[in-house]
C-alpha positions in Angstrom: -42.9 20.6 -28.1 -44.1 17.3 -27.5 -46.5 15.7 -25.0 -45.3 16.6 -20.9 -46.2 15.3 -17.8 -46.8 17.6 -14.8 -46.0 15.7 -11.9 -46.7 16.8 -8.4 -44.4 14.9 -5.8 -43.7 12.2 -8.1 -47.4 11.4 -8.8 -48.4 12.6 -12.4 -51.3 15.2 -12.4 -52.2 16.3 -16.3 -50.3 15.8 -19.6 -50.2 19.3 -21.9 -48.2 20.0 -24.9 -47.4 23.8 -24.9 -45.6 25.3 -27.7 -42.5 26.2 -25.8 -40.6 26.1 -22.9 -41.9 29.6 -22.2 -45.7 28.5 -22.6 -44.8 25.6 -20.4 -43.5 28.0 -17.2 -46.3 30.0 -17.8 -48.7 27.4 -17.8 -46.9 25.9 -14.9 -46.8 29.8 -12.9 -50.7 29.9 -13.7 -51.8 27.1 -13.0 -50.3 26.3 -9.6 -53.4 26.7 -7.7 -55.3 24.0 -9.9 -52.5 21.9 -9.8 -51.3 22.1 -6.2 -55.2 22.1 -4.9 -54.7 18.7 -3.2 -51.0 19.3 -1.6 -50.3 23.5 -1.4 -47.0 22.5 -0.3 -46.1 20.3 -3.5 -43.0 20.0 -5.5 -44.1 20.9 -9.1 -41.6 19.2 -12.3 -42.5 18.0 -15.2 -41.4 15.0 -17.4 -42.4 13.0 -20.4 -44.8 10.9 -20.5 -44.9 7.1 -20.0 -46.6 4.7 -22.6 -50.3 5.1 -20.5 -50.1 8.5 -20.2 -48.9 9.2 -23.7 -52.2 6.9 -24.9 -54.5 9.0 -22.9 -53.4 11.9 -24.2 -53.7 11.1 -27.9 -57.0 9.3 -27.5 -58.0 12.9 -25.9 -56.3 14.3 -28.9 -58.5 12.3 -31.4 -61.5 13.0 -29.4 -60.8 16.4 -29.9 -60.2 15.9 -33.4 -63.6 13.8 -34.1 -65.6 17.0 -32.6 -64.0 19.6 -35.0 -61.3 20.9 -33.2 -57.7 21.5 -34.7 -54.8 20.5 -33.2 -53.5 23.7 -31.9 -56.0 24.4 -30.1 -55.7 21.1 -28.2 -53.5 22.0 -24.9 -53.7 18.5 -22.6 -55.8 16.7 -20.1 -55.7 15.9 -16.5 -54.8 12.5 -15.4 
């Protein structure tokens, strides 16, 4: 899949790129305490991301990528 936003009543809150839609809902279903931590109450959706978000996420990727990591093992970074 490609780069998504998670977005938490409309504000964006991390960029991930799972391999599925079923790695995304799970991510989404585990995570919902990290991501929900500021507003229990939140709407959780998910979108792709703009042109800033997109950046930060491959600059993260290439960071990543200088240390010795592979790709696949990269999942996202908060925002």
């Amino acid at each position: 899949m490609l780069p998504t936003t998670i977005v938490i009543d409309d504000k964006p809150r991390c960029v991930v790129r799972p391999n599925d839609m079923k790695a995304l809902q799970r991510f989404l279903r585990n995570g919902k305490s990290y991501l929900l931590a500021e507003n229990p109450t939140g709407a959780v959706s998910f979108r792709a991301p703009n042109q800033d978000e997109a950046e930060k996420w491959r600059d993260a990727l290439s960071l990543h990528l200088a240390w010795s990591g592979s790709e696949d093992e990269f999942f996202g970074i908060p925002l």
